[in-house]
N, C-alpha and C positions, 0 to 999 in steps of 0.2 A: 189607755186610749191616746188618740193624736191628735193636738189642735193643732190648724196654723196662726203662727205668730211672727211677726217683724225677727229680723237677724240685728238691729243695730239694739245699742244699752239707749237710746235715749228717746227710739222709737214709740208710741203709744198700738201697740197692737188693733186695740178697738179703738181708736181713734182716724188719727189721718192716713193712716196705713190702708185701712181697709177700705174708706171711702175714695181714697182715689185708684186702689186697684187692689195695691198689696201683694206682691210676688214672695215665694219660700224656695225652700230647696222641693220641695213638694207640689209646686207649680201646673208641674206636666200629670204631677197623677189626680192631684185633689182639684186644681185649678187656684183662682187667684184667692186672697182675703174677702173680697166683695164678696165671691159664691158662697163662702160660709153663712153667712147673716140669715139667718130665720124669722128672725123678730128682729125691731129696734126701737128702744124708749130714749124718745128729744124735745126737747125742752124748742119750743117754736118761738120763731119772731115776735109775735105777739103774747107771750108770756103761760101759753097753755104746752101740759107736761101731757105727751102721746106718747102710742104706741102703733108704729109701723109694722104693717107686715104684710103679705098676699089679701089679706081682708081690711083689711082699714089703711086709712093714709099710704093710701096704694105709689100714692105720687111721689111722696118723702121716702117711700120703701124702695123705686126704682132709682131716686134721684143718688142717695143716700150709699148706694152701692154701687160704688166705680167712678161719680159724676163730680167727685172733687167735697174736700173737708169746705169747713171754717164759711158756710154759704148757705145753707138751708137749714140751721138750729143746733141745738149744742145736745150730740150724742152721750146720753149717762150710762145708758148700760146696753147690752143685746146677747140677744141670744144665739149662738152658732152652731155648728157640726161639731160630731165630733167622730172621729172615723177609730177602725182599730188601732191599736198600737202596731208598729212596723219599723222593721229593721233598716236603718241607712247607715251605710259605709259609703269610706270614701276612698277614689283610687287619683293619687298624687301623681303628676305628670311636670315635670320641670326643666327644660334646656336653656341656655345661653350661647352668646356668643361673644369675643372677647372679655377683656378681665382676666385674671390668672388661670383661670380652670372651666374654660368654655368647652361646652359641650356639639358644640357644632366648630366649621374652622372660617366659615366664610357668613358672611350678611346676605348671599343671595340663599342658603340652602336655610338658613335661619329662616327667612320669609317662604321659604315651600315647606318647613314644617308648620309653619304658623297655617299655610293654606291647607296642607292634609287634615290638620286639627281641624280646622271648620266645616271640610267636605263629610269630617266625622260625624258633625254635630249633626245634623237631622236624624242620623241612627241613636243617639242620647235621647235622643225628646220624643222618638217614636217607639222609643222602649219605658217611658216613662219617666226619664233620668230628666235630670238637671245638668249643670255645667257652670263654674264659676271660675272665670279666669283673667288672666291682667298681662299686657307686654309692656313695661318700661326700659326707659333709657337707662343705660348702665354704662358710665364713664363717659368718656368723649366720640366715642365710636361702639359702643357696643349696645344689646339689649338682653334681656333676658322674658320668658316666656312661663309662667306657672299655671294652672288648674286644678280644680279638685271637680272628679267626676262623680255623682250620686247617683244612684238606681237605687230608688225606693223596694226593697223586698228582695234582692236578693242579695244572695249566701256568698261569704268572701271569696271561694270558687267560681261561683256563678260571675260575679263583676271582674275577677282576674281574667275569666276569659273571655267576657264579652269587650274590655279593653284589648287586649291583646294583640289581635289586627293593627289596629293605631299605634301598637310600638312597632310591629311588624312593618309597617312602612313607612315609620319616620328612620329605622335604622336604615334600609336601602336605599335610604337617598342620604346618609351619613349627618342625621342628627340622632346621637350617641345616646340610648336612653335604654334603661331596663322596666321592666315592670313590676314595680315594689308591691308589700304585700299588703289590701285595704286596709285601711284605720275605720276603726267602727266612731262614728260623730255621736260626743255627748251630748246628752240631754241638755239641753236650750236651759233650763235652770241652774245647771250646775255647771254652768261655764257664765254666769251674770252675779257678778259680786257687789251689782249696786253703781258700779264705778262706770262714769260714761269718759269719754276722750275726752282730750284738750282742743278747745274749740279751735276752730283752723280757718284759715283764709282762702282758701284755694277756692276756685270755682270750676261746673262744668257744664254738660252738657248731653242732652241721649239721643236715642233714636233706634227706634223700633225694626228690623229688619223681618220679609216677609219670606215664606218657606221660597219663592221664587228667587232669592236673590242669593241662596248656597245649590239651586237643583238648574238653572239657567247657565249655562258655560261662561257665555260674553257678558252675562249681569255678575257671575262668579269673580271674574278674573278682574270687573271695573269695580265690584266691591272692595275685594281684597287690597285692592292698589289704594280704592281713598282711605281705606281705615291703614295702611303702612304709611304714606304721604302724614298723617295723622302723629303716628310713633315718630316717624323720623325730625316731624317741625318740632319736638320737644313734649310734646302731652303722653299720657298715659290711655291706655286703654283696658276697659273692663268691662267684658264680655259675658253674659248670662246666657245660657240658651235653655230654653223651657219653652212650652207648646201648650198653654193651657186657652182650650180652645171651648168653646161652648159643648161639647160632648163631656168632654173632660170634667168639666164643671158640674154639670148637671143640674136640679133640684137646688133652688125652685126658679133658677135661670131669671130672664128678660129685668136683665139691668142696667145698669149706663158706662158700661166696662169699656174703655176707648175700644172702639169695632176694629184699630190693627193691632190689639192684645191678638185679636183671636186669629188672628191668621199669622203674626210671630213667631219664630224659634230661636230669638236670639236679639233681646232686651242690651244695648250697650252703653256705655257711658264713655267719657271722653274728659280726663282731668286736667284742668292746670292747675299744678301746684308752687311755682311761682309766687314769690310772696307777694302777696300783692299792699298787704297794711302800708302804709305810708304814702302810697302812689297819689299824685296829683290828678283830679277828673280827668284832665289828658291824658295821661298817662294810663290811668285806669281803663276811660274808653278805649284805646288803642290795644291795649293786652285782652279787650274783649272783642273786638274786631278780628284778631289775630285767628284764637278762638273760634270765631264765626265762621271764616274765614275756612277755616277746614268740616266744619258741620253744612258748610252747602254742599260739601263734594257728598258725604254720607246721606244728605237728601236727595240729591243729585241721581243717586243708585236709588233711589225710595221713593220716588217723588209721590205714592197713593197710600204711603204710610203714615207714619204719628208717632210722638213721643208721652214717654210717660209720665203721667202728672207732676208724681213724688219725687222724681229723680232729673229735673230739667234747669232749663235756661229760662231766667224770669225774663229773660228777652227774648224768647225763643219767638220767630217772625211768623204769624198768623197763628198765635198760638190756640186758638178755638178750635181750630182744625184740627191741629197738631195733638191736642191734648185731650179731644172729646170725638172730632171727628163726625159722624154726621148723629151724631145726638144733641149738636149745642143747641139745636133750635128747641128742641123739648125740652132742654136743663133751661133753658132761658124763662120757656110760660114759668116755670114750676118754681124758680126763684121769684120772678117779679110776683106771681100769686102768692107764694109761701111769706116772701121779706119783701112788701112793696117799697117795706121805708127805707131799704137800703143799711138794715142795722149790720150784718153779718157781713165780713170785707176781709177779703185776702188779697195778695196782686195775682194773677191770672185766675184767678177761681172764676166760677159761671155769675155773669153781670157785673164783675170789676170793670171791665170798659167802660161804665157810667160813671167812674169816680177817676178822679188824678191823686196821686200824692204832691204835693209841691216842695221839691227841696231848694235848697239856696246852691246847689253845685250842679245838679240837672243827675245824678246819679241813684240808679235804681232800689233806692236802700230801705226806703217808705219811711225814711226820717223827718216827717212833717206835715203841716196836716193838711185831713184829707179833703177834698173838696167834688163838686159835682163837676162832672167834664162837657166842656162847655161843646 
């Protein structure tokens, strides 16, 4: 059989993964983490052990799927889907440009592949596929462009030639690419040896893109330019596209999934990895400004979308909007009812704007204590 689970080692599956939304490579056919949950047993603000579901604690059952972790009670266990087992492969796609062995010869045909690849994307997610990809800087002038395609269920045949087109028109405009043969993706357990990364400094950034903004020509082309403007000021870019829509989903649906989840094809992020350890608050503010700085142009192209909870800017500017959309006013009764006392605190979770952290540098870090916001 096939659950969905978290891709990172340090992830909690049934935990904050699925409460603030939870994306897989599985996205577009099963939909997100939240739609799994059938039941859930949590431990409430006031010290009593429930069990949510379509019939009881209906309120903690809606809140509890998509509406953000660490805020309405401490999830123990639940009960989920679980679908057949099914075959994913994966079809590798990689070009560059400068460095010793670039596969393109110029920066401007680099960016019309990188644009073919996206006009690709809405045929991926309306086949049921996924798509996980990244463009970074490479040297003092170059970039480089990787992904890995998914389609859930079909035969390494079947994905050879449903890519195939997309090499077919990245080579006529001369980005040099063949169409190598899928890799079948292991099983999620036998690639987790227990071992999570080395904790990292970097920070970033997302932002939800809606199917209008790769099928619109003049929202296509002012896309494309902010997420390059993006690559080229030195950040990295990393691209999801998946379609997990309320159909997709299905059973037993009506949850607190941010509402531009479901009109999404293309979940992305935006890294600086720039060290940033040692930086003075100055310093630090201004590398986050920078930062921001490129995340208005991508809102800019979005302006009726939203970012996703798990994956964002703890400064991200009107973030209730941004990360709930128009469900905050109903995550609001159901917090201030469920934890009047304010036991349960994350920074942007639903009802943090009632509280401040107070630091001694003014920086976002929640290194001090917390206090009620005056």
């Amino acid at each position: 059989m096939t659950l969905l689970v978290a891709g990172g080692y340090t992830v909690g599956a049934y935990g904050g993964w699925f409460t603030g939304g939870g994306h897989s490579a599985l996205a577009s056919k099963y939909g997100l983490g939240a739609d799994q949950a059938l039941s859930i047993n949590v431990v409430t603000a006031e010290g009593r052990f429930v069990t949510a579901d379509m019939n009881q604690n209906t309120d903690l059952f809606y809140a509890l799927r998509g509406g953000g972790g660490s805020t309405y009670g401490v999830v123990t266990s639940l009960v989920v889907k679980a679908h057949p087992s099914i075959q994913v492969l994966a079809s590798t796609l990689a070009f560059s440009v400068g460095g010793s062995n670039p596969s393109v010869n110029d920066i401007e045909t680099f960016w019309r592949g990188f644009d073919l690849y996206h006009a690709f994307g809405t045929t991926i997610v309306d086949n049921g596929g996924t798509a996980y990809s990244y463009v970074r800087p490479s040297g003092s002038s170059g970039f480089t462009f990787t992904t890995d395609i998914e389609v859930p269920g079909m035969s390494e045949q079947e994905l050879s030639a449903f890519v195939q087109p997309l090499y077919d028109d990245l080579n006529a405009i001369g980005v040099r690419v063949s169409n190598p043969r899928p890799t079948r993706a292991a099983n999620w357990a036998a690639t987790r040896q227990g071992l999570g990364g080395v904790p990292g400094s970097s920070r970033f950034a997302s932002r939800l893109f809606p199917r209008a903004n790769f099928e619109d020509e003049a929202l296509f082309v002012a896309t494309q330019q902010a997420l390059r403007e993006s690559v080229e000021a030195g950040y990295v870019f990393h691209g999801i596209h998946m379609q997990p829509t309320e159909e997709v989903a299905g059973y037993p649906g009506n949850n607190a999934v941010n509402p531009a989840f479901r009109t999404t094809v293309m979940h992305a992020d935006l890294f600086d990895f720039a060290r940033l350890r040692g930086l003075s608050p100055r310093e630090f503010n201004e590398a986050h400004e920078r930062l921001d700085e490129q995340m208005q142009k991508w809102r800019a192209v979005s302006p009726d979308s939203g970012a996703y909870f798990n994956e964002a800017d703890v400064q991200e500017p009107n973030w209730q909007q941004a990360f709930f959309g128009s469900n905050y006013e109903r995550l609001l009764e159901i917090k201030r009812d469920r934890d009047p006392w304010g036991l349960f605190y994350a920074a942007t979770t639903v009802g943090s704007e009632e509280w401040v952290v107070v630091t001694e540098d003014g920086l976002p870090t929640q290194n001090g204590p917390l206090c009620r916001a005056e």
